[in-house]
C-alpha positions as CSV (number, residue, x, y, z in Angstrom):
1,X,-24.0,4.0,9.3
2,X,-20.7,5.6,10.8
3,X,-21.0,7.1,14.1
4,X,-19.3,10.5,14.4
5,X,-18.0,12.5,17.7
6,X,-15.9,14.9,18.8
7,X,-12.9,13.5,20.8
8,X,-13.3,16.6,23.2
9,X,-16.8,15.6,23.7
10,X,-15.8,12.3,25.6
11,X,-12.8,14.1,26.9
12,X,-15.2,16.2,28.9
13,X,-17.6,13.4,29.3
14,X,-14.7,11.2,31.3
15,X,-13.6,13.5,33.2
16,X,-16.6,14.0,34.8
17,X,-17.0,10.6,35.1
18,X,-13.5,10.7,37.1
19,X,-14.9,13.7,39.4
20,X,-17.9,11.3,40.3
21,X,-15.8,8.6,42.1
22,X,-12.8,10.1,42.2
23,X,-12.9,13.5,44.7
24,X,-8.9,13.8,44.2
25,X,-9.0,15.0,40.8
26,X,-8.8,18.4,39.7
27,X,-9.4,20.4,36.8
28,X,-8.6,23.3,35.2
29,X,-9.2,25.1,32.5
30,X,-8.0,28.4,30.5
31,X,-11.8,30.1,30.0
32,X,-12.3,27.2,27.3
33,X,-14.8,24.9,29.1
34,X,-17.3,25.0,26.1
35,X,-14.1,24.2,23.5
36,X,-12.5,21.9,25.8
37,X,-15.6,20.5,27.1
38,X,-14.7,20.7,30.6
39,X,-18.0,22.5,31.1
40,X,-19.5,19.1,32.2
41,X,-16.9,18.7,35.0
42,X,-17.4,22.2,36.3
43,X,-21.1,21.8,36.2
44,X,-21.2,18.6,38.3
45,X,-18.0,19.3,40.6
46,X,-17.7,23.2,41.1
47,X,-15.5,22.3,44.4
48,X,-13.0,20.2,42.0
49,X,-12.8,22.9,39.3
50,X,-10.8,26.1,38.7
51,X,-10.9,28.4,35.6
52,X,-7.8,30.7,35.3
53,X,-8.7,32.5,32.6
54,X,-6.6,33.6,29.5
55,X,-3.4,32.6,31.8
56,X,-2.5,29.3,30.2
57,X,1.6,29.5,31.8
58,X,0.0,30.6,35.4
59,X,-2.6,27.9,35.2
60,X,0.0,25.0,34.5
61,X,2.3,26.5,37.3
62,X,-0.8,26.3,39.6
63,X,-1.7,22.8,38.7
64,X,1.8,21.7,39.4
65,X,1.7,23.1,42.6
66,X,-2.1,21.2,42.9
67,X,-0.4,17.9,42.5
68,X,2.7,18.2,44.8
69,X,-0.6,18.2,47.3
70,X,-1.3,15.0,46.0
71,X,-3.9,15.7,43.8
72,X,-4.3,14.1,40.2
73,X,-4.9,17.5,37.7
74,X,-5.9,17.8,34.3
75,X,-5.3,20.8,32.4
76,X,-7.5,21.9,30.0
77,X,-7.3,24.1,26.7
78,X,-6.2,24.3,23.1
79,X,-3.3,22.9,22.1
80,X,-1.0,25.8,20.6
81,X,-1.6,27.6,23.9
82,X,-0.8,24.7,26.0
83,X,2.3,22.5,23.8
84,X,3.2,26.1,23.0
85,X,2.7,29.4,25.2
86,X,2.9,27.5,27.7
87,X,5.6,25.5,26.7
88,X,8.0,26.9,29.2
89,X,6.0,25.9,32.4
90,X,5.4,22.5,31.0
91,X,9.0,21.7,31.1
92,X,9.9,23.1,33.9
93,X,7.3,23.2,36.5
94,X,5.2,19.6,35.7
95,X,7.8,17.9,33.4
96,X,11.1,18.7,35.4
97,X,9.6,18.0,38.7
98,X,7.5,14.8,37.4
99,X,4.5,16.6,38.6
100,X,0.6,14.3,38.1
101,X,-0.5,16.7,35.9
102,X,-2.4,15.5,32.8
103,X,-2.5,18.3,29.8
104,X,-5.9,18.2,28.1
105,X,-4.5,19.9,24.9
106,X,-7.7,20.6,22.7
107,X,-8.2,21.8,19.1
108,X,-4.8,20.2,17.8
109,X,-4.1,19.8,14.2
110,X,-5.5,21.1,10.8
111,X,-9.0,20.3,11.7
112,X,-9.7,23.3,14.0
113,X,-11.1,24.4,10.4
114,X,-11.5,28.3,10.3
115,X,-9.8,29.3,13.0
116,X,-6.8,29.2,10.7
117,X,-3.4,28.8,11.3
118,X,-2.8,30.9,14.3
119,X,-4.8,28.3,16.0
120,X,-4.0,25.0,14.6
121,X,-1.2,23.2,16.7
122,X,0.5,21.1,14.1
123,X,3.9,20.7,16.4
124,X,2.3,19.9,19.5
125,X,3.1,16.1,19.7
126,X,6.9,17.1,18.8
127,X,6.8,19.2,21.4
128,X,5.5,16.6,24.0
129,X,7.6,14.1,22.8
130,X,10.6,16.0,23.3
131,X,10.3,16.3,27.4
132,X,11.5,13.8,30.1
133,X,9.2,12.1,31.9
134,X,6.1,12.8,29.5
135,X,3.9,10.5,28.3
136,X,2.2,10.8,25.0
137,X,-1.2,10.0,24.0
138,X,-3.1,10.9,20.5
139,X,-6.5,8.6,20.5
140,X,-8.1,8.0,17.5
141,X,-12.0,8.1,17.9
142,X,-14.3,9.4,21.5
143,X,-14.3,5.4,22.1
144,X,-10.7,5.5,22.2
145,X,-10.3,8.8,24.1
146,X,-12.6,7.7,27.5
147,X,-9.9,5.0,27.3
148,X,-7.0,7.1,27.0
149,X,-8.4,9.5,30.3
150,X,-8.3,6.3,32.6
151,X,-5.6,5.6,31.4
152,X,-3.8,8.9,32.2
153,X,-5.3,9.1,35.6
154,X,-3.8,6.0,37.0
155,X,-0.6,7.1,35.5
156,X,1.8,8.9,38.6
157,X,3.1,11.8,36.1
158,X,2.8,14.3,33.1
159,X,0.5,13.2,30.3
160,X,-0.5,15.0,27.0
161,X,-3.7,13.6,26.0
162,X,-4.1,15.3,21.8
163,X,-8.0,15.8,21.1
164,X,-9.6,17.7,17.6
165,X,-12.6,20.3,17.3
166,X,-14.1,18.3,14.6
167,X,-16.6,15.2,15.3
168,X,-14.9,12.3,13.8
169,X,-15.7,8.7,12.8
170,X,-15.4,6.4,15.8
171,X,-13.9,3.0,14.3
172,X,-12.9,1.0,17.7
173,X,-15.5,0.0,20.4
174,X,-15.5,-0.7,23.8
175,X,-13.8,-3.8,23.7
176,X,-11.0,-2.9,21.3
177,X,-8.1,-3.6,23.2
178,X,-5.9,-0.1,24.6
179,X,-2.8,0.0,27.0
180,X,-0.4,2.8,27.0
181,X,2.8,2.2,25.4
182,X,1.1,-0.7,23.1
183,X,0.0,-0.4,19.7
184,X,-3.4,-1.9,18.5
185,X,-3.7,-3.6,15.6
186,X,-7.0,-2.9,13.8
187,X,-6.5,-4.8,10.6
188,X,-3.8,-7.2,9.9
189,X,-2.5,-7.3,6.3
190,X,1.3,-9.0,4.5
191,X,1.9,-6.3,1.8
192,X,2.6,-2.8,3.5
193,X,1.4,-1.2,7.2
194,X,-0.2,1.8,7.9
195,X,1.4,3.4,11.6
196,X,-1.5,5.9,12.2
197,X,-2.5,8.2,15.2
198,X,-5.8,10.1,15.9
199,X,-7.9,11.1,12.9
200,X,-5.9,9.8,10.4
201,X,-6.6,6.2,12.1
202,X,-10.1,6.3,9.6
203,X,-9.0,7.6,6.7
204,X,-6.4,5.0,7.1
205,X,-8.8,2.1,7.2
206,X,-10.7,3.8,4.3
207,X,-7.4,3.6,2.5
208,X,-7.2,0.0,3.3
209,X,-10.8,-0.5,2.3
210,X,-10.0,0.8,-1.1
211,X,-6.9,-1.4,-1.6
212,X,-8.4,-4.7,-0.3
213,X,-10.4,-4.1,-3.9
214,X,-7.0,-4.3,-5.4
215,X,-6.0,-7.7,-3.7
216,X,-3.7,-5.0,-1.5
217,X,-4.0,-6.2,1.6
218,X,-2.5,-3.3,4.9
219,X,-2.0,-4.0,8.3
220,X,-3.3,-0.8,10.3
221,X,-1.6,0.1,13.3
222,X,-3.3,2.3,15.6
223,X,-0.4,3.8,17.2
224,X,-2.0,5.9,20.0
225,X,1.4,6.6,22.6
226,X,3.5,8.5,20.2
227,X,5.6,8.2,23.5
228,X,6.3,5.4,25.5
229,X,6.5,3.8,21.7
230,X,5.7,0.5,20.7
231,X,9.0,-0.1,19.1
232,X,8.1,-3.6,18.7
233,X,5.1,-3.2,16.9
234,X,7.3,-1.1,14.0
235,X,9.8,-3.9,13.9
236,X,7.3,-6.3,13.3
237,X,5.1,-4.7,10.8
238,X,8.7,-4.2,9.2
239,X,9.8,-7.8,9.3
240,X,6.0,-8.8,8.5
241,X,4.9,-6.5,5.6
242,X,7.9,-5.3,3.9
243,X,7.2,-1.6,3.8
244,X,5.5,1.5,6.2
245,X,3.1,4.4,5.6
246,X,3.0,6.5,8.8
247,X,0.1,9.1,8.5
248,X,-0.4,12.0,11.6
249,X,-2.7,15.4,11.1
250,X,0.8,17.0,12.3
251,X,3.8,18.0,10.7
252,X,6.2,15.4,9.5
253,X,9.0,16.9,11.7
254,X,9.0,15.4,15.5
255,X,6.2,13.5,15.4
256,X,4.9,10.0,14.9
257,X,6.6,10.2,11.4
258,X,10.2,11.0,12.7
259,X,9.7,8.3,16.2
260,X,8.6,5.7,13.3
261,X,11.5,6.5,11.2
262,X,14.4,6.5,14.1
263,X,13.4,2.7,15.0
264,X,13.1,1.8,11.3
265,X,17.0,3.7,10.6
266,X,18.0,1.6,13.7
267,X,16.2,-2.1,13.0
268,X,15.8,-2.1,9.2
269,X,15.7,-0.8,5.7
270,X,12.2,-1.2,4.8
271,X,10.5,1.5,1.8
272,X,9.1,4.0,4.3
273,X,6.5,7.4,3.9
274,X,5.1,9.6,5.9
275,X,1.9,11.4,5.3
276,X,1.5,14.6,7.4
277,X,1.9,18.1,7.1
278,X,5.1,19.2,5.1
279,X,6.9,22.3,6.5
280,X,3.7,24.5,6.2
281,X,1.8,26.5,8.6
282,X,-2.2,25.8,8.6
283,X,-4.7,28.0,7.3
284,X,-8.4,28.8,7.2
285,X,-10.8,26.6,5.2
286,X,-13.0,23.7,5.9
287,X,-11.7,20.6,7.4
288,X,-12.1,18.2,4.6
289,X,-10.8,20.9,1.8
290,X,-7.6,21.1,4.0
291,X,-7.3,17.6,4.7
292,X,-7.1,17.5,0.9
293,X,-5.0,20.9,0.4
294,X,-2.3,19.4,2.8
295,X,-2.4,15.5,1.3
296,X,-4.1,14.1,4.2
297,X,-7.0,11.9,3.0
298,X,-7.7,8.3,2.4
299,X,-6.7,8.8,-1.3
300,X,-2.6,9.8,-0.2
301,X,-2.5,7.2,2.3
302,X,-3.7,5.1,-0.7
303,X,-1.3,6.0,-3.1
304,X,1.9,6.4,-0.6
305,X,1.0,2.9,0.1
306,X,0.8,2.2,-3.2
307,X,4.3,3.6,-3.9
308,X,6.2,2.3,-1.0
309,X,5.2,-1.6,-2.1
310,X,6.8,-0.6,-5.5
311,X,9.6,0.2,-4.1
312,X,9.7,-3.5,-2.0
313,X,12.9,-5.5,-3.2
């Protein structure tokens, strides 16, 4: 049976884990630490841990300042308040100045659910992307997201690190191979490749479940640095299968769709699709109903797959 778990749960989990051998990190948080899950940190490392309240731009400016003192900072809350309000002091104050700040950016994408779409960040990873000296990391399962907060501690600069409310499948394990700026491949395949990030990595492999029945056989790509990008990966699933499905719980425009698609206009002229939000704002409902509302699921990876091998010369 499928194991399922919040990527903010092991967010919170790690960092603690960081705060036990590590007294040089820092975190801080926007008065989210039971959304964000930081609440474990704070609980075991009060000393280590500020909360700034409902001042998102002053608590990015603060931990900026926190790591020109040579600490390593993560900062915590959702991400339309973090990629966006604070959008200004990201640039400016950790990306401009190459500050070790890592953004903790919560709640991202259409799977915040109910909340609606006041609170679901579908631009965020555009918005990362976009800035010098960021590096950009959406993890696809808890497994994958301990992984991903090591990983952004050793790195000397800004990270975004994009976790979901929702408990979702975990599909990798601890020994599943993860090193920024390097895709994984989770299933190998000749006739098309899925490029996925974060929770669309298991409906992905569900889509490639259901075409294996149909001798359809899909390389999945778990690409989880939107930014360094494996450009070599693309090329090769390119030169190797003939024809890409990217598939992000974002909107098409600036995210892993669009970085897929410049290195494919650049190297190739394979049939390419993306799967991801198309120039819509979220809105309230269940998770699963708006997966299926905005053409997210297994079933239109499936059949973009489907189409794109139809279009293969």
């Amino acid at each position: 049976m499928a194991e399922f778990k919040p990527t903010r749960t092991a967010y919170g989990e790690t960092l603690k884990k960081l705060g036990d051998v590590d007294p040089n990190v820092i975190v801080c948080d926007a008065d989210l630490t039971q959304a964000t899950m930081t609440k474990f940190f704070a609980a075991a490392h009060p000393d280590q841990f500020y909360n700034f309240g409902i001042a998102e731009a002053n608590m990015m400016a603060a931990s900026a300042g926190l790591a020109h003192c040579g600490y390593t900072v993560f900062a915590s809350t959702f991400a339309v308040f973090g990629a966006g309000r604070a959008f200004e002091q990201v640039r400016n104050t950790i990306c401009y100045t190459k500050a070790n700040v890592k953004l903790g950016l919560s709640h991202a994408g259409l799977s915040v659910g109910e909340d609606g779409g006041s609170h679901q960040a579908i631009e965020d990873i555009a918005l990362m992307r976009s800035l010098p000296n960021m590096t950009v990391l959406v993890p696809c399962d808890a497994c994958e997201m301990e992984k991903a907060v090591y990983a952004a501690a050793k790195i000397n600069g800004p990270v975004s690190i994009r976790m979901c409310r929702l408990a979702t499948e975990i599909v990798t394990t601890p020994d599943t191979p993860f090193e920024v700026g390097k895709a994984t491949i989770l299933r190998d395949g000749k006739d098309a490749a899925i490029i996925a990030c974060g929770i669309e990595i298991p409906e992905a492999i569900h889509a490639a479940e259901a075409l294996a029945a149909e001798g359809i056989e899909v390389r999945i790509v778990d690409m989880h640095t939107i930014k360094p990008l494996d450009e070599d990966a693309i090329k090769a699933a390119a030169a190797d299968c003939g024809a890409i499905v990217t598939a992000e719980e974002h909107t098409i425009y600036g995210g892993l769709g669009s970085a897929v698609a410049e290195v494919i206009a650049d190297n190739s002229h394979v049939p390419f699709e993306r799967i991801g939000i198309k120039d819509r704002f979220g809105q309230s409902g269940a998770p699963k109903l708006l997966a299926a509302e905005y053409g997210l699921t297994a079933d239109d990876i499936a059949n973009a797959v489907r189409r794109v091998i139809s279009r293969k010369a």
